[in-house]
C-alpha positions in Angstrom: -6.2 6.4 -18.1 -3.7 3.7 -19.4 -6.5 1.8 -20.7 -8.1 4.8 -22.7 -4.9 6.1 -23.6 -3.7 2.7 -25.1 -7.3 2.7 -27.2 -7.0 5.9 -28.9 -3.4 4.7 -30.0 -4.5 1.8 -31.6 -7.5 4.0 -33.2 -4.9 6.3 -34.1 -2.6 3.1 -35.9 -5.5 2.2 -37.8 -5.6 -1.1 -35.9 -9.7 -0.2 -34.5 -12.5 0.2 -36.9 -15.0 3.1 -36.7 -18.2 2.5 -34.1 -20.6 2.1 -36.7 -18.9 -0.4 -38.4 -18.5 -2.8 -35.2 -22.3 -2.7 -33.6 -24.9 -5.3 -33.9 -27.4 -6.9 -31.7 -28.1 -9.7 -32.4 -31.2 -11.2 -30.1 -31.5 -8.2 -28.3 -27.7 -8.4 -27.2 -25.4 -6.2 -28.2 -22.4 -7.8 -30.2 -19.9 -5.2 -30.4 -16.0 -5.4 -31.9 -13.4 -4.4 -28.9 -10.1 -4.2 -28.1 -7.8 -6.2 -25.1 -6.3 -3.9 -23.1 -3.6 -4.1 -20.4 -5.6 -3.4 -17.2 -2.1 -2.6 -14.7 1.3 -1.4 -15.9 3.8 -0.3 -13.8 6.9 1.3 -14.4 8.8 0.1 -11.1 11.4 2.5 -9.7 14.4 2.9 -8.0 13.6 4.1 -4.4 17.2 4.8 -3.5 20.4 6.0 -5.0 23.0 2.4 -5.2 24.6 0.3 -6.7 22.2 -3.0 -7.9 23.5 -5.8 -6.4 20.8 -8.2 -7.5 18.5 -8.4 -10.9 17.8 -11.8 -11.0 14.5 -11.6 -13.1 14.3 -11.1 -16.8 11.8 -10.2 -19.7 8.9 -12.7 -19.7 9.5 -13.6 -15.8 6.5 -13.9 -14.0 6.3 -13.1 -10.2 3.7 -13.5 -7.6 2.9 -10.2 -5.5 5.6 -9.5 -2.9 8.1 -11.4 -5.0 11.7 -10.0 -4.4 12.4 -8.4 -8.2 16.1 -6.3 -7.4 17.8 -5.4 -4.8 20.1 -2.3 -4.5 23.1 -2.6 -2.1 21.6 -2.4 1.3 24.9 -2.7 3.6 25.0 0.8 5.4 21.3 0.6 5.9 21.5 -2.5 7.6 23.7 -1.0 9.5 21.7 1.4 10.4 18.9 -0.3 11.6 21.4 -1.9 13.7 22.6 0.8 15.5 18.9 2.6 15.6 18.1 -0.4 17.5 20.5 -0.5 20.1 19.9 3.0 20.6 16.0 1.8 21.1 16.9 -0.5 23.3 19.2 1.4 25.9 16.5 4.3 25.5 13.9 1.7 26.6 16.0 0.5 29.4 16.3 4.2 30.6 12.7 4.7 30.3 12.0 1.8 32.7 14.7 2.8 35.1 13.0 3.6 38.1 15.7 3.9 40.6 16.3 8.0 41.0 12.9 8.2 41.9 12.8 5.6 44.3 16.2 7.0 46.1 14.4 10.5 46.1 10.9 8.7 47.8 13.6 7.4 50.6 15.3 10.6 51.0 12.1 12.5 51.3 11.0 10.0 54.2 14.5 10.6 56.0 14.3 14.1 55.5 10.4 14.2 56.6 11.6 12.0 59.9 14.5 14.0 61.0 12.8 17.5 60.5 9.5 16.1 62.8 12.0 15.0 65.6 13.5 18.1 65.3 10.0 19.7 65.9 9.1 17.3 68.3 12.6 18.0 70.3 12.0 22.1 70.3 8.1 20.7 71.9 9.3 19.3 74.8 13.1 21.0 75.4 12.2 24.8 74.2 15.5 25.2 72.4 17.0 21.9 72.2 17.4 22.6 68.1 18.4 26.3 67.1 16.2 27.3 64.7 18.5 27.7 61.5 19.0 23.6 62.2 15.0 23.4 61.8 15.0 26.0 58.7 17.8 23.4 57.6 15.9 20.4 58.4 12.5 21.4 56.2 14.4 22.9 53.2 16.0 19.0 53.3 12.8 17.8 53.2 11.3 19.9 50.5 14.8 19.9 48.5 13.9 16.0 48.5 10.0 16.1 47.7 10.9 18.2 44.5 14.1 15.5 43.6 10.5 12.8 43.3 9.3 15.2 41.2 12.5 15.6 39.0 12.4 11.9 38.6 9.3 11.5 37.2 9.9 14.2 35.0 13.3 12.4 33.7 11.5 9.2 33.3 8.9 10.9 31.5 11.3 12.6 28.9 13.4 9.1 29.3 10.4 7.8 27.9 9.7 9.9 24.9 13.1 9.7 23.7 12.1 5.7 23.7 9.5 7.0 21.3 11.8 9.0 19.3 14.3 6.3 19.3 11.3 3.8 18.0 10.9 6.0 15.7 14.1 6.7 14.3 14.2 2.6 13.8 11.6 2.4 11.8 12.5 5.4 9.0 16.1 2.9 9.2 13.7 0.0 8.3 11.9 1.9 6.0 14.8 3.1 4.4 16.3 -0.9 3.9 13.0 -1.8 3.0 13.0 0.5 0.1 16.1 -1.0 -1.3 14.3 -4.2 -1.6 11.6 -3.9 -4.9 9.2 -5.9 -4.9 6.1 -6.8 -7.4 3.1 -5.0 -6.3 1.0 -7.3 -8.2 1.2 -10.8 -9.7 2.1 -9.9 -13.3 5.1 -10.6 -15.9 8.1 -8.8 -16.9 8.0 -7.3 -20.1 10.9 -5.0 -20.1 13.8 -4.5 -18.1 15.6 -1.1 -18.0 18.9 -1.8 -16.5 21.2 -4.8 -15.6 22.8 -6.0 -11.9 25.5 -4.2 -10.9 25.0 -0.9 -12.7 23.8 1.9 -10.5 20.4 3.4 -10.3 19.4 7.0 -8.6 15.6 7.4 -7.4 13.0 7.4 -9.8 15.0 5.7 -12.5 13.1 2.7 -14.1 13.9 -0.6 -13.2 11.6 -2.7 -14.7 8.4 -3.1 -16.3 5.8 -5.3 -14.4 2.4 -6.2 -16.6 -0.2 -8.1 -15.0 -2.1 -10.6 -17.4 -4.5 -12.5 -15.7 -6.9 -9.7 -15.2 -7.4 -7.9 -18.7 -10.0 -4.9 -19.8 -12.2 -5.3 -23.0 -13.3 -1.7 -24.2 -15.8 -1.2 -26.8 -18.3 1.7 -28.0 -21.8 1.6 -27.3 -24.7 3.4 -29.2 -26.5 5.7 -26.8 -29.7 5.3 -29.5 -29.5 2.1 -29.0 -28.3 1.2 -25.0 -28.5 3.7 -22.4 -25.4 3.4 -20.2 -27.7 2.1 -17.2 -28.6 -0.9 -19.1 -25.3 -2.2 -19.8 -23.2 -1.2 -16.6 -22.5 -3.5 -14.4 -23.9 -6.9 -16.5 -21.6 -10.2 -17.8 -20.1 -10.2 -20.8 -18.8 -13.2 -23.3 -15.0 -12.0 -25.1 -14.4 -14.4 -27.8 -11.3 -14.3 -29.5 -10.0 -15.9 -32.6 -7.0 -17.8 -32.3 -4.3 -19.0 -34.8 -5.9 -21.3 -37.8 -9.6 -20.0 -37.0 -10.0 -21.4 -33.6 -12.5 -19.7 -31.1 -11.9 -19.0 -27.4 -14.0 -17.1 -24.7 -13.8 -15.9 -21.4 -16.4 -14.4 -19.2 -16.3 -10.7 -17.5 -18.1 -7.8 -16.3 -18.6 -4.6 -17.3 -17.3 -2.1 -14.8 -17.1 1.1 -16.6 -19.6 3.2 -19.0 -18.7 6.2 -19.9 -20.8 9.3 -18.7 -19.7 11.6 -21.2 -21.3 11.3 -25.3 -18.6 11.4 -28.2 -19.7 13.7 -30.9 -21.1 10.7 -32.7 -23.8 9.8 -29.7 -21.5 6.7 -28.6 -20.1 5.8 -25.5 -17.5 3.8 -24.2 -17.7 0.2 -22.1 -15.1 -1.2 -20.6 -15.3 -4.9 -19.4 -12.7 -6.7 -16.8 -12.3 -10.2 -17.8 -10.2 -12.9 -16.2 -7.6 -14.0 -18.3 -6.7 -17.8 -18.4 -3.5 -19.6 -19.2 -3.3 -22.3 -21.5 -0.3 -24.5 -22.1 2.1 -21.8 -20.2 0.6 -18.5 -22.6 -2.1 -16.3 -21.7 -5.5 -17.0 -24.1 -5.9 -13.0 -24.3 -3.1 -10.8 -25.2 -3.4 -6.9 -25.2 -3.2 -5.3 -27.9 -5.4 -7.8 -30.1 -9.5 -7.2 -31.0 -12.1 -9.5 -29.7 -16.0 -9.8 -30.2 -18.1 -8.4 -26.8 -21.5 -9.9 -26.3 -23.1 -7.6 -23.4 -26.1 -10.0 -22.0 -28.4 -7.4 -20.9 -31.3 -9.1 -20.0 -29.0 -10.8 -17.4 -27.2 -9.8 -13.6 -23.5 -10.2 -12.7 -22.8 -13.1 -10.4 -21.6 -10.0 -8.0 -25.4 -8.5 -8.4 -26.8 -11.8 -8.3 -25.1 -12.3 -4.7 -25.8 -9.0 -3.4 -29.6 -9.8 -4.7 -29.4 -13.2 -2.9 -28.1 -11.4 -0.1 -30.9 -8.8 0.6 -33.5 -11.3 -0.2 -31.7 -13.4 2.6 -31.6 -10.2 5.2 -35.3 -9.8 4.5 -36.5 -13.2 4.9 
């Protein structure tokens, strides 16, 4: 949506010639004018409300994926985690605690042995234990039998308030974690929105991350000349023109065709190259045109090896 968005503006600034001004095809190729587009821009965030305590990336900084961009003061949730932690530990500890139910397994044996005797006694002396001392004697017995049951039970719910404790450590983790931006995606800074030390709520913008080594190409296609099967998914040659007339190419695929006709019976393609560096600057920049050969008659190295592939299965 970015990419098409970003096309229809430069339309719109006059900076993109009409379709029918920009088709050729040459050779049986297609030779079509397009336009470099930024394939992912992100507008990173603030998670968390804070103060930010470190911002130590600027406009035109590039960062690998993961890369630590800002920081926004993460003392109380460290301390957090901290304490969620002990808590998970001593709930653990509980869980494992085994010892009421092994007091209430020795009881119940006791109790069991002194209420037989008891029986065993009244067999062989009629009356040598009054029979309240018997009643006495089993509810012992059973009083302990349901104290086993009681501590399973408690080391049961000992054990799911583990859980909850496990739980409750990682939404602290999360929660430091957020505090921590980090690029989603190798790419450069091209704008920063606030400085270090200033404070940010959630959902304010940070920073602006571009990513520059993976680049779309969008042109229009002529439905009377190309349907969309025939040009989806095959290589394409961008060649741009660089300062004093000098030429420059890079190789891509094309991964979109649009479905839907404009009014004029064209379509649009939409190419993702890879972009190269060359002495420290990117050879494609968005925003500029560039000349899209589709080779038609040809597979993408991705078809090809899929092709190899099933040939391979079937041999």
């Amino acid at each position: 949506m970015k990419a098409i968005t970003c096309l229809f503006a430069l339309i719109l600034a006059g900076q993109v010639t009409t379709p029918a001004d920009r088709y050729s095809t040459p050779d049986g190729n297609p030779v079509l004018d397009a336009n470099i587009l930024v394939k992912d821009e992100v507008r990173i965030p603030a998670v968390e409300a804070g103060m930010l305590i470190e911002m130590n990336v600027r406009e035109g900084s590039h960062m690998k994926k993961d890369q630590v961009l800002a920081r926004i003061d993460d003392r109380k949730a460290k301390a957090a985690v901290k304490v969620t932690r002990y808590a998970e530990q001593a709930a653990q500890k509980a869980a494992e605690q085994d010892i009421e139910k092994r007091y209430a397994q020795a009881a119940a044996a006791v109790a069991e042995v002194e209420w037989q005797q008891g029986l065993e006694s009244n067999r062989q002396h009629r009356g040598a234990v009054v029979e309240s001392e018997l009643r006495r004697m089993k509810l012992d017995f059973k009083r302990a039998k349901l104290q086993i049951e009681k501590a399973i039970n408690d080391q049961y719910l000992a054990g799911l308030d583990a859980n909850t404790k496990t739980a409750e450590r990682e939404a602290a983790e999360m929660e430091l974690d957020w505090r921590t931006i980090r690029a989603p995606f190798d790419g450069d800074v091209t704008k920063t929105n606030v400085q270090q030390s200033e404070w940010v709520n959630p959902g304010d913008p940070i920073l602006t991350l571009t990513r520059f080594d993976t680049l779309y190409v969008e042109a229009f296609v002529n439905a009377k000349d190309f349907d969309r099967g025939e040009v989806f998914g095959k290589p394409v040659t961008i060649e741009v023109t660089k300062a004093r007339g000098r030429k420059a190419t890079v190789e891509g695929t094309i991964v979109h065709a649009d479905q839907i006709l404009q009014h004029t019976g064209i379509y649009t393609v939409r190419a993702e190259v890879t972009n190269q560096q060359v002495n420290g600057s990117w050879l494609l920049q968005p925003g500029g045109v560039a000349r899209m050969t589709i080779h038609i008659d040809q597979q993408s190295q991705q078809s090809r090896a899929q092709s190899s592939e099933a040939t391979e299965i079937r041999r």
